[in-house]
C-alpha positions, -999 to 999 in steps of 0.1 A, spaced: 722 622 593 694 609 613 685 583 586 721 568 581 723 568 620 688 548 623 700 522 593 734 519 611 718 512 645 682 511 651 682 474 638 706 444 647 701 433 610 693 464 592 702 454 561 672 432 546 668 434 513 634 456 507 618 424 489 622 408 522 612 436 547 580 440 524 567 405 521 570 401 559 552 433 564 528 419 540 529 384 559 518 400 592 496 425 573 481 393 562 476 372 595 462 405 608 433 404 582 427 368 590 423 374 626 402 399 621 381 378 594 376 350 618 373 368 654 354 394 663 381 399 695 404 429 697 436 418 683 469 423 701 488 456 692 521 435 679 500 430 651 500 468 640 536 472 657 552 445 637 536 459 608 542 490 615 577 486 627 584 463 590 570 497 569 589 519 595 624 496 586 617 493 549 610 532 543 644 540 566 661 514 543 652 537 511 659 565 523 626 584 539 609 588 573 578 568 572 560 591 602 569 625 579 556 610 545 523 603 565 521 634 581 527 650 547 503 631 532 476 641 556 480 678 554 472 673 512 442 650 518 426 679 545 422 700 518 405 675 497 372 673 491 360 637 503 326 615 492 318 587 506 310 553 490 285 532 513 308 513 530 320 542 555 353 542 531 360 572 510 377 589 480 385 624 477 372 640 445 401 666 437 441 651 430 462 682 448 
């Protein structure tokens, strides 16, 4: 199964605890806000890679594919009906 085979060989050291992989992604998640806090410059993409590739890890490590939750997620939240709050941000209105 494509899961196994991606915790088996996608990563030299795979097997991170998920306390681990998640406080890095949050690290980096973290330095990422800061830079963009203090600099009004584009930041590099390994910031959102690194990040990205940390969630990516952690989700394969419990069993789901990150990319397929997302795209799941998205197909309920164009149905919703969405408001926005001021600040550009929004909230939808229904829970599907």
């Amino acid at each position: 199964d494509l899961l196994e085979y991606l915790k088996d060989n996608e990563y030299g050291h795979f097997r991170e605890e998920p306390v681990i992989v998640a406080a890095r992604a949050n690290k980096r998640l973290a330095d990422l806000i800061s830079f963009l806090t203090i600099s009004t410059a584009k930041p590099h993409i390994d910031y959102l890679t690194n990040i990205a590739g940390d969630l990516k890890r952690l989700s394969i490590n419990m069993g789901f594919n990150l990319f397929d939750a997302i795209d799941e997620k998205m197909q309920v939240n164009r149905i919703r009906i969405w408001k926005t709050d001021g600040t550009g941000c929004g909230y939808h209105e229904n829970n599907l």
